[in-house]
mmJSON file of the N, C-alpha and C atoms, coordinates in Angstrom:
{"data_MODEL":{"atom_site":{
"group_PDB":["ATOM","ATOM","ATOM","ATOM","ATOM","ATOM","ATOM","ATOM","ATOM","ATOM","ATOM","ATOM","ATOM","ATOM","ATOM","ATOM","ATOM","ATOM","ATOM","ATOM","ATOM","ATOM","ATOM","ATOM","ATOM","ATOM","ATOM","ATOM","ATOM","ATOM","ATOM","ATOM","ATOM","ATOM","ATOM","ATOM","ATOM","ATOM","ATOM","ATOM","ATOM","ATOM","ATOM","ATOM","ATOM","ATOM","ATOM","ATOM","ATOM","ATOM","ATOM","ATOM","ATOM","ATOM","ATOM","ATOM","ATOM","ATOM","ATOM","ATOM","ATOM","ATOM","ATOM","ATOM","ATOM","ATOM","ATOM","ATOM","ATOM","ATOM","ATOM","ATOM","ATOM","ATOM","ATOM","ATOM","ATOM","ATOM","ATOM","ATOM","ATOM","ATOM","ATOM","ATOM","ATOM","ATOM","ATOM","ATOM","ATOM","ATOM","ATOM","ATOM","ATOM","ATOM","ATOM","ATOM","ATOM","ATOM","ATOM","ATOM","ATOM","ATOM","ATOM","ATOM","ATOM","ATOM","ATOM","ATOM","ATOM","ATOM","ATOM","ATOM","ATOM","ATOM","ATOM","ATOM","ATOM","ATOM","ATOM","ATOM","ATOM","ATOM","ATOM","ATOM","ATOM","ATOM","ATOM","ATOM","ATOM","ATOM","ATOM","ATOM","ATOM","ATOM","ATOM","ATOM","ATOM","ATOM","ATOM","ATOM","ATOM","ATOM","ATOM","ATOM","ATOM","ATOM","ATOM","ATOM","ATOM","ATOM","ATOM","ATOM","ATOM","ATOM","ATOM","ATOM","ATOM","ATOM","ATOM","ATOM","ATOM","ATOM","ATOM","ATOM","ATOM","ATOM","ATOM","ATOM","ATOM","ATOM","ATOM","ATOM","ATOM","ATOM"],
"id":[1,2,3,4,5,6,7,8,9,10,11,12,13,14,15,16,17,18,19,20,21,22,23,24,25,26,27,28,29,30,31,32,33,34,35,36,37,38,39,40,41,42,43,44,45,46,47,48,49,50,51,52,53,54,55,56,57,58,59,60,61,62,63,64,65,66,67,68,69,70,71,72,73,74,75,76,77,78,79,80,81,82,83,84,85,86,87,88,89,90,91,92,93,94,95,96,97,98,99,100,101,102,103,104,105,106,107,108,109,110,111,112,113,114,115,116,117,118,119,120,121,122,123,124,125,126,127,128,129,130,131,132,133,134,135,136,137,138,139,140,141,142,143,144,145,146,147,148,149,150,151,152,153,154,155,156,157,158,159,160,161,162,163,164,165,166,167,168,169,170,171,172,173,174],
"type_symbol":["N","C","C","N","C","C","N","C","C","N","C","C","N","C","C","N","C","C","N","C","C","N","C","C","N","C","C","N","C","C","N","C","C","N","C","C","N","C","C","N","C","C","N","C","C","N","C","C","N","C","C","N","C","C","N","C","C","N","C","C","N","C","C","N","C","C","N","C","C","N","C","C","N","C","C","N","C","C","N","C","C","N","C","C","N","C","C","N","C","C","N","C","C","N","C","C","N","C","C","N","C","C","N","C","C","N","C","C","N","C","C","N","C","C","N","C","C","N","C","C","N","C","C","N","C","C","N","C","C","N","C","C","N","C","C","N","C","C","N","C","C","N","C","C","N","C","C","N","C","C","N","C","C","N","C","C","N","C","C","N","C","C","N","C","C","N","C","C","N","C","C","N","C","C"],
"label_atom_id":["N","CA","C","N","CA","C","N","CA","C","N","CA","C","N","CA","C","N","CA","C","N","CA","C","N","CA","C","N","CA","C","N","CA","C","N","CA","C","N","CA","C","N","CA","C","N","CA","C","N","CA","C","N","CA","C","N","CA","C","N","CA","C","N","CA","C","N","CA","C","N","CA","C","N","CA","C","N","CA","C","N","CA","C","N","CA","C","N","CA","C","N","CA","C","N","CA","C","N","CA","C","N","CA","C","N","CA","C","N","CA","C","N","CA","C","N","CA","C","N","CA","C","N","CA","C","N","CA","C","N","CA","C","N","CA","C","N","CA","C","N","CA","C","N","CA","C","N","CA","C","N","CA","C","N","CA","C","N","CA","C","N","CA","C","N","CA","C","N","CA","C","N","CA","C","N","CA","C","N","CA","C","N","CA","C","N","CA","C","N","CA","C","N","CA","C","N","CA","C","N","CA","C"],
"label_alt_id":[null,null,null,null,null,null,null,null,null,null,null,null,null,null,null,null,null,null,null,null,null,null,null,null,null,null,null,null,null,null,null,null,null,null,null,null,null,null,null,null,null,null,null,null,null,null,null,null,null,null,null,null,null,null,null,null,null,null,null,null,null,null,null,null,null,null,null,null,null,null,null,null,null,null,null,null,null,null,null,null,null,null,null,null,null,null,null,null,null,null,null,null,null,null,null,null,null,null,null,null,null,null,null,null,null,null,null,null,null,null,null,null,null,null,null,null,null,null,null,null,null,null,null,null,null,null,null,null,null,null,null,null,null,null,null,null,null,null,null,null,null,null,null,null,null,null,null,null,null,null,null,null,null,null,null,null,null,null,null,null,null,null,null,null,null,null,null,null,null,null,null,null,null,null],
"label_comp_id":["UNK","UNK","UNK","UNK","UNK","UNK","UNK","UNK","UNK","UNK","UNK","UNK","UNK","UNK","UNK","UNK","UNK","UNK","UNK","UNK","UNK","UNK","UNK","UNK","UNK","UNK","UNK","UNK","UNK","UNK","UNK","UNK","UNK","UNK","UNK","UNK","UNK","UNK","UNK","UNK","UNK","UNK","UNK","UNK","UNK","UNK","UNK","UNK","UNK","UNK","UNK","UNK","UNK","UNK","UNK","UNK","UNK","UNK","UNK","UNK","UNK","UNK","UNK","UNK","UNK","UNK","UNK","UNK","UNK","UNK","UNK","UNK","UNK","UNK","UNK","UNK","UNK","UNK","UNK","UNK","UNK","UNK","UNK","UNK","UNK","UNK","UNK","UNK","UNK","UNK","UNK","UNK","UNK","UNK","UNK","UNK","UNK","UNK","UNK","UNK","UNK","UNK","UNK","UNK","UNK","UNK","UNK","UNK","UNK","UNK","UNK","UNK","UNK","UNK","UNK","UNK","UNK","UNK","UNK","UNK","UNK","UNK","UNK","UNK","UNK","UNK","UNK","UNK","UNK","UNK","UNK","UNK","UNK","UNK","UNK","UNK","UNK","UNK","UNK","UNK","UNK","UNK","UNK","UNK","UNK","UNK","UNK","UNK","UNK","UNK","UNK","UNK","UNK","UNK","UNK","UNK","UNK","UNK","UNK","UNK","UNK","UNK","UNK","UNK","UNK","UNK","UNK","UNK","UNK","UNK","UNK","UNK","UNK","UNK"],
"label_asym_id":["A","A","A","A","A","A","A","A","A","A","A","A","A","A","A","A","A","A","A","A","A","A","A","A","A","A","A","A","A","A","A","A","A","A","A","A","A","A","A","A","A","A","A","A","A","A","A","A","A","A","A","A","A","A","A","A","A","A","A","A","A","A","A","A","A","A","A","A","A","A","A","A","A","A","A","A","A","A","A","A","A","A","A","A","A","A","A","A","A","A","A","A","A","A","A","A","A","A","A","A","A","A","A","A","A","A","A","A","A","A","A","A","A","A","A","A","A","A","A","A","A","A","A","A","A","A","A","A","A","A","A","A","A","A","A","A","A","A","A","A","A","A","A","A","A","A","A","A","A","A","A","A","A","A","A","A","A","A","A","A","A","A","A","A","A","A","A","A","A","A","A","A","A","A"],
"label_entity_id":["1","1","1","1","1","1","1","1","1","1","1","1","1","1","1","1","1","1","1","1","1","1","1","1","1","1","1","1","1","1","1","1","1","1","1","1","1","1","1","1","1","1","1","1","1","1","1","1","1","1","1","1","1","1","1","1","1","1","1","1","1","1","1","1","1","1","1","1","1","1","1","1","1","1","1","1","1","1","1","1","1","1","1","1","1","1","1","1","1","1","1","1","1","1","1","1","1","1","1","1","1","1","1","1","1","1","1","1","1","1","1","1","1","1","1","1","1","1","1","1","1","1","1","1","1","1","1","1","1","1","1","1","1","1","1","1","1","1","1","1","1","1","1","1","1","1","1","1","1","1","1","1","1","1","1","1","1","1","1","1","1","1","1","1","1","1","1","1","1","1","1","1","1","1"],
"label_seq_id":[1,1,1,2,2,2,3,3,3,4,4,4,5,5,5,6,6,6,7,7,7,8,8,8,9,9,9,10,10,10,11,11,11,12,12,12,13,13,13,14,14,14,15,15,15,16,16,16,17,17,17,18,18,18,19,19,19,20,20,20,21,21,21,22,22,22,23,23,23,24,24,24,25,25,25,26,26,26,27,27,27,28,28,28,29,29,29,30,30,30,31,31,31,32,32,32,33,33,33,34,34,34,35,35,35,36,36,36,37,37,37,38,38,38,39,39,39,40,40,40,41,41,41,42,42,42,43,43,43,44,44,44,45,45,45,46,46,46,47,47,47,48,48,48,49,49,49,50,50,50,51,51,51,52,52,52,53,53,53,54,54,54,55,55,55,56,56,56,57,57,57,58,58,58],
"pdbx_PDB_ins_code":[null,null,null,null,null,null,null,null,null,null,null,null,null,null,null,null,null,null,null,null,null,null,null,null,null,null,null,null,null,null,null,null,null,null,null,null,null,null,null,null,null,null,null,null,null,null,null,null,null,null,null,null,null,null,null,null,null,null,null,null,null,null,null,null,null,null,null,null,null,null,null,null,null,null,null,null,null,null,null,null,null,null,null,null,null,null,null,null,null,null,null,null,null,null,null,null,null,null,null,null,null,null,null,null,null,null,null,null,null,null,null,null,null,null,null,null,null,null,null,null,null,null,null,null,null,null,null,null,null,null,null,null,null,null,null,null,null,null,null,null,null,null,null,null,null,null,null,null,null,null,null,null,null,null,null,null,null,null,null,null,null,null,null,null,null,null,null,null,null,null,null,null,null,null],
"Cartn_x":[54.261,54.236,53.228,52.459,51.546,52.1,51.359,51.55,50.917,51.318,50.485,50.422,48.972,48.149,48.793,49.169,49.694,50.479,51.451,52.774,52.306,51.307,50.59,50.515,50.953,50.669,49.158,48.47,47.226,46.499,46.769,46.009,46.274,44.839,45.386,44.141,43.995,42.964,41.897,41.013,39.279,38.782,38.798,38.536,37.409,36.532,34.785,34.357,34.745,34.448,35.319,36.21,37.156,37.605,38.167,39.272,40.043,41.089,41.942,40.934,41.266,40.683,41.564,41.152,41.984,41.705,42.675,42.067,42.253,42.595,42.405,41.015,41.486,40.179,39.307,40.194,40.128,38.904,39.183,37.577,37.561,35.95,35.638,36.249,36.966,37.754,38.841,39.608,40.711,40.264,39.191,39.126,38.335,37.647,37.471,38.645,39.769,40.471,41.538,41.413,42.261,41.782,40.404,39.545,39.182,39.388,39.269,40.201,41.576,42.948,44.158,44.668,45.194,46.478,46.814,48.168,48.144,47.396,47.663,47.66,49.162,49.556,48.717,48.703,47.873,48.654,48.131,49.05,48.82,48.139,48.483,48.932,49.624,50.683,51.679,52.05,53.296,53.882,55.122,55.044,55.582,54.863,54.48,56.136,56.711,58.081,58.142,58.099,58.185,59.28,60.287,62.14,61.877,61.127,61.186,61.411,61.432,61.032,62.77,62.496,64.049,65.196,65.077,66.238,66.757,65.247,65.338,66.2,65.742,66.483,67.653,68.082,70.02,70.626],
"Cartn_y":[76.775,76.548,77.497,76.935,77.593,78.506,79.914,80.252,80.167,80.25,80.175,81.547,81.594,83.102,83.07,82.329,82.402,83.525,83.584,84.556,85.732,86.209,87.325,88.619,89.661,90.897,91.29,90.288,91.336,90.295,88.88,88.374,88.604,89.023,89.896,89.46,89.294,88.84,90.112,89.64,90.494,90.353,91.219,91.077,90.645,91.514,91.611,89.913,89.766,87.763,87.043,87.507,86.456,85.349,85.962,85.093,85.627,84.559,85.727,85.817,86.841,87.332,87.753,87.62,87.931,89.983,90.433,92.282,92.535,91.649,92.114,92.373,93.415,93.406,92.995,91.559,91.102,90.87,90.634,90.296,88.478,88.371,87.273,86.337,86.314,85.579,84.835,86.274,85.437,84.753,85.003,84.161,82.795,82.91,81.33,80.773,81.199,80.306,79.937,80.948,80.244,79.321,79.188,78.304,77.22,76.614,76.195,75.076,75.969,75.209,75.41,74.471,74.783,74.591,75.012,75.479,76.972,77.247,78.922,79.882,80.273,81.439,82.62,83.405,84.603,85.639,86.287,87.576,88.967,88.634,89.951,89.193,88.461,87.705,89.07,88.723,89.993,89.769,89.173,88.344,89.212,88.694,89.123,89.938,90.966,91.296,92.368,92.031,93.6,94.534,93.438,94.633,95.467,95.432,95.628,97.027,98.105,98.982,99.813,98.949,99.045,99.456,98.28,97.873,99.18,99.812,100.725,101.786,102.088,102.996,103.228,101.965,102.135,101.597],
"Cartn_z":[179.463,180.895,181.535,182.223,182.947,183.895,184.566,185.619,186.941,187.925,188.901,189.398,189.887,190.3,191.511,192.27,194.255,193.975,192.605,192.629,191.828,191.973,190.665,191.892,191.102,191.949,192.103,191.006,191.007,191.89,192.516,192.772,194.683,194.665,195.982,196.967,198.624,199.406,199.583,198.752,199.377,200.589,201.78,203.21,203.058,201.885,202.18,201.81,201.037,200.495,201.297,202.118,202.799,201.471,200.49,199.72,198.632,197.707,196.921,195.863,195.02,193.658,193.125,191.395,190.203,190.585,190.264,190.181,188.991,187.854,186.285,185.85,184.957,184.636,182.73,182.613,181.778,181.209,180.083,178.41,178.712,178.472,178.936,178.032,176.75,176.113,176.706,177.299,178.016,179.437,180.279,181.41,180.816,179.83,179.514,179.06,178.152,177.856,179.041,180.502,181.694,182.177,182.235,182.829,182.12,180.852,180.109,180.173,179.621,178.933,180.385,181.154,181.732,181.756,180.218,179.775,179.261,179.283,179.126,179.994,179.23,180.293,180.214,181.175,181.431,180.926,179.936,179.394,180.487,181.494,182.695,183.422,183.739,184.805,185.106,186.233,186.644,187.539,187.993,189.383,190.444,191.734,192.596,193.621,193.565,193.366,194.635,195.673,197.078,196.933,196.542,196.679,195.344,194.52,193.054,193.228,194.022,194.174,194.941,195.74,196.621,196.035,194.739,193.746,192.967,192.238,191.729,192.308,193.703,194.824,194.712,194.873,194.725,193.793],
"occupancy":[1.0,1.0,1.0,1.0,1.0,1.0,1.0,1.0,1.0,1.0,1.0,1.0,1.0,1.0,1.0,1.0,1.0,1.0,1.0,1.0,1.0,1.0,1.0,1.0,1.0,1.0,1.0,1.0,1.0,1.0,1.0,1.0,1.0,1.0,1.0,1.0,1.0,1.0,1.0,1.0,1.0,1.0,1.0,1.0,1.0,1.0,1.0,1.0,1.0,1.0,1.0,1.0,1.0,1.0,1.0,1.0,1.0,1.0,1.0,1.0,1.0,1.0,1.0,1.0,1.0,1.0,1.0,1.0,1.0,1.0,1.0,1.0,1.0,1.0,1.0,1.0,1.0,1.0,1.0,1.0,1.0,1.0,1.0,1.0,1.0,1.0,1.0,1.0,1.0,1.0,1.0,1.0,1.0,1.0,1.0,1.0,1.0,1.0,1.0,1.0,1.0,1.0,1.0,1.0,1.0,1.0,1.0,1.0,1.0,1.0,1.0,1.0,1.0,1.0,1.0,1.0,1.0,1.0,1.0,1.0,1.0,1.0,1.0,1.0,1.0,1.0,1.0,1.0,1.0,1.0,1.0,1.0,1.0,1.0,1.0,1.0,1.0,1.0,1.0,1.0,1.0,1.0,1.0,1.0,1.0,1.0,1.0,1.0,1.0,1.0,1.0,1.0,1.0,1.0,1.0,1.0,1.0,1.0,1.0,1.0,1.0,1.0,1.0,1.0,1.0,1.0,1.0,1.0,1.0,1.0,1.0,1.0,1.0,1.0],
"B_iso_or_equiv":[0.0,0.0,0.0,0.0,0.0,0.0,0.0,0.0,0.0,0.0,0.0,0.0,0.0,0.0,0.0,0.0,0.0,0.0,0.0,0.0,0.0,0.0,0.0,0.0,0.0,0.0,0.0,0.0,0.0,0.0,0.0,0.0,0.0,0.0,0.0,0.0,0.0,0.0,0.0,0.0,0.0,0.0,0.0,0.0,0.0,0.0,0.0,0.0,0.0,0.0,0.0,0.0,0.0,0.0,0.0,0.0,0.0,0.0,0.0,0.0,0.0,0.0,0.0,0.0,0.0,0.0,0.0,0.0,0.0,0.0,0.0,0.0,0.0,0.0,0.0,0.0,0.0,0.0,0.0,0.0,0.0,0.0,0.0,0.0,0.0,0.0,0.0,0.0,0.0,0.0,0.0,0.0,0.0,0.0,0.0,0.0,0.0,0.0,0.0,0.0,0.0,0.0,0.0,0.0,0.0,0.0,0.0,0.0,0.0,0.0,0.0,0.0,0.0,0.0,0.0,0.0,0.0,0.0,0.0,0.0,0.0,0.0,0.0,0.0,0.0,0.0,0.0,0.0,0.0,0.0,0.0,0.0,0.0,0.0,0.0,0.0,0.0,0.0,0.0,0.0,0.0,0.0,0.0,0.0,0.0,0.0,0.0,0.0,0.0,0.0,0.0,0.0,0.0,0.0,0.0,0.0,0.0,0.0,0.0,0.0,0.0,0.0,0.0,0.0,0.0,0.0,0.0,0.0,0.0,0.0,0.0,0.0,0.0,0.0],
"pdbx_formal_charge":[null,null,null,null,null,null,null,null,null,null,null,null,null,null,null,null,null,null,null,null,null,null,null,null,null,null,null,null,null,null,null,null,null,null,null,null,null,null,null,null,null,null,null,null,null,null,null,null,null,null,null,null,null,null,null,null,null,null,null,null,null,null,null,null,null,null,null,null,null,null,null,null,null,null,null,null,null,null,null,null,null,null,null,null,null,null,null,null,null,null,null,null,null,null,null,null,null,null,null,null,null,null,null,null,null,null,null,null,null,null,null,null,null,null,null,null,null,null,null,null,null,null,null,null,null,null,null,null,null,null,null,null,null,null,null,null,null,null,null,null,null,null,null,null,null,null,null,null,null,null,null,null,null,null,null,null,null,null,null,null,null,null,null,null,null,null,null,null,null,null,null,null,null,null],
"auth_seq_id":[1,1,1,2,2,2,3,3,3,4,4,4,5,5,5,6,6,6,7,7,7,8,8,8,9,9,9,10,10,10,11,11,11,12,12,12,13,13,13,14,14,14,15,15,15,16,16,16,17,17,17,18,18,18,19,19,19,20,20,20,21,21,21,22,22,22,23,23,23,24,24,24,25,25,25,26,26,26,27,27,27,28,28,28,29,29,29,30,30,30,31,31,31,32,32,32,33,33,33,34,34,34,35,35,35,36,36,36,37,37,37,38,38,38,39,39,39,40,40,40,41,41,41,42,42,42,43,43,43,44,44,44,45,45,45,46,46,46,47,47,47,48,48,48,49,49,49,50,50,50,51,51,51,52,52,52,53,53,53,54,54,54,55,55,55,56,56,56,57,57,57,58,58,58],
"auth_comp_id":["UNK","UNK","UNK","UNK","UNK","UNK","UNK","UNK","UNK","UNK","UNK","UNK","UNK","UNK","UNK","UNK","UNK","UNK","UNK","UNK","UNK","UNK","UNK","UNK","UNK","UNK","UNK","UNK","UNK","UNK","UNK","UNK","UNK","UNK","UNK","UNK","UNK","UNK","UNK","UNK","UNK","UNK","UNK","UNK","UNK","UNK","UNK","UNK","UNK","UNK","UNK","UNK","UNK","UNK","UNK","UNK","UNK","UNK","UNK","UNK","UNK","UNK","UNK","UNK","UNK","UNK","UNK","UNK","UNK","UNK","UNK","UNK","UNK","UNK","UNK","UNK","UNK","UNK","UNK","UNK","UNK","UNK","UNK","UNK","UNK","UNK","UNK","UNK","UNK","UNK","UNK","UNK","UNK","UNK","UNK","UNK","UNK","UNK","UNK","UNK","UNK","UNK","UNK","UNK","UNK","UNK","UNK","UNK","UNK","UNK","UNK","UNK","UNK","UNK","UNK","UNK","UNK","UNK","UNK","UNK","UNK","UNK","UNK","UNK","UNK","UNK","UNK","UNK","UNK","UNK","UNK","UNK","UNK","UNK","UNK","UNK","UNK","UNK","UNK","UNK","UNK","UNK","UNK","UNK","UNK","UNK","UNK","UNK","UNK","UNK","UNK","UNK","UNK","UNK","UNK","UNK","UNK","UNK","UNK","UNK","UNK","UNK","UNK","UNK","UNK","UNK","UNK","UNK","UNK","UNK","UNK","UNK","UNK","UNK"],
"auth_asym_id":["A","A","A","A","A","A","A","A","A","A","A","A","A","A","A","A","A","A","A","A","A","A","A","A","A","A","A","A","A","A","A","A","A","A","A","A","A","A","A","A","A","A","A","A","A","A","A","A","A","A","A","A","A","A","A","A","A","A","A","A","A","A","A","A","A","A","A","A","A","A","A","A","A","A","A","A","A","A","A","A","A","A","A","A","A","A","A","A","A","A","A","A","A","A","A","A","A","A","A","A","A","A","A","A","A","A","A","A","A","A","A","A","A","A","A","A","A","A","A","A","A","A","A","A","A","A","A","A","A","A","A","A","A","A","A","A","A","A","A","A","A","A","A","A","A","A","A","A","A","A","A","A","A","A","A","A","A","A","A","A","A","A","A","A","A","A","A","A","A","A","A","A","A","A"],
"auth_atom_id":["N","CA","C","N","CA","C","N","CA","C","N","CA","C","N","CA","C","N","CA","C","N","CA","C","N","CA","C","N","CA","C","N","CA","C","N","CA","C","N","CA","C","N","CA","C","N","CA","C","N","CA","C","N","CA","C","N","CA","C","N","CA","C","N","CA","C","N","CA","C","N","CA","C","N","CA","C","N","CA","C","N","CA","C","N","CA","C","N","CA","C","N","CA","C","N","CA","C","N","CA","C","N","CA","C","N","CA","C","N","CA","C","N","CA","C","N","CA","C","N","CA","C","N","CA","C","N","CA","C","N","CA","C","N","CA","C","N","CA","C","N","CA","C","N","CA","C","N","CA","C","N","CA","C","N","CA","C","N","CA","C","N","CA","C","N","CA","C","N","CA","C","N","CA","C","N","CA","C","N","CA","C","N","CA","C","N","CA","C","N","CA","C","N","CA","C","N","CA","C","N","CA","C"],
"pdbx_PDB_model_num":[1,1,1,1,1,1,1,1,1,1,1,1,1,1,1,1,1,1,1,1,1,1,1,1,1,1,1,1,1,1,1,1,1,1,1,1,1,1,1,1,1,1,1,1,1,1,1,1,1,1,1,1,1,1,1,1,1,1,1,1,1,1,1,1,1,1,1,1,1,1,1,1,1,1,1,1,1,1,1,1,1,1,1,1,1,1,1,1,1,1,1,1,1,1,1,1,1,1,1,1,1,1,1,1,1,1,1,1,1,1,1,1,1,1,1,1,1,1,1,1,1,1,1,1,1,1,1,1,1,1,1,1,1,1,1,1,1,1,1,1,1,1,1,1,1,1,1,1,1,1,1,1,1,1,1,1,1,1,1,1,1,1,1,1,1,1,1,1,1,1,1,1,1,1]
}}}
């Protein structure tokens, strides 16, 4: 199952280009095979989690 980047922590809005971008800083292997095959999952996927932090707290 594929993932989608909308829910990725790293995929985050660049003011200066006005749009989102990947912030991995992945080997050109793995961005051809995202761009490629669009069944493969992204092994830096991380989903996108605000309370994650909170949780820890208490």
């Amino acid at each position: 199952m594929a993932v989608d980047c909308n829910s990725c922590s790293f995929y985050v809005y660049d003011e200066d280009y006005e749009e989102y971008d990947c912030q991995v800083n992945m080997d050109e292997d793995d961005y051809a095979r995202i761009m490629t095959n669009h069944r493969f999952e992204c092994p830096y996927y991380q989903y996108d989690d605000e309370y994650k932090i909170v949780r820890k707290q208490n």
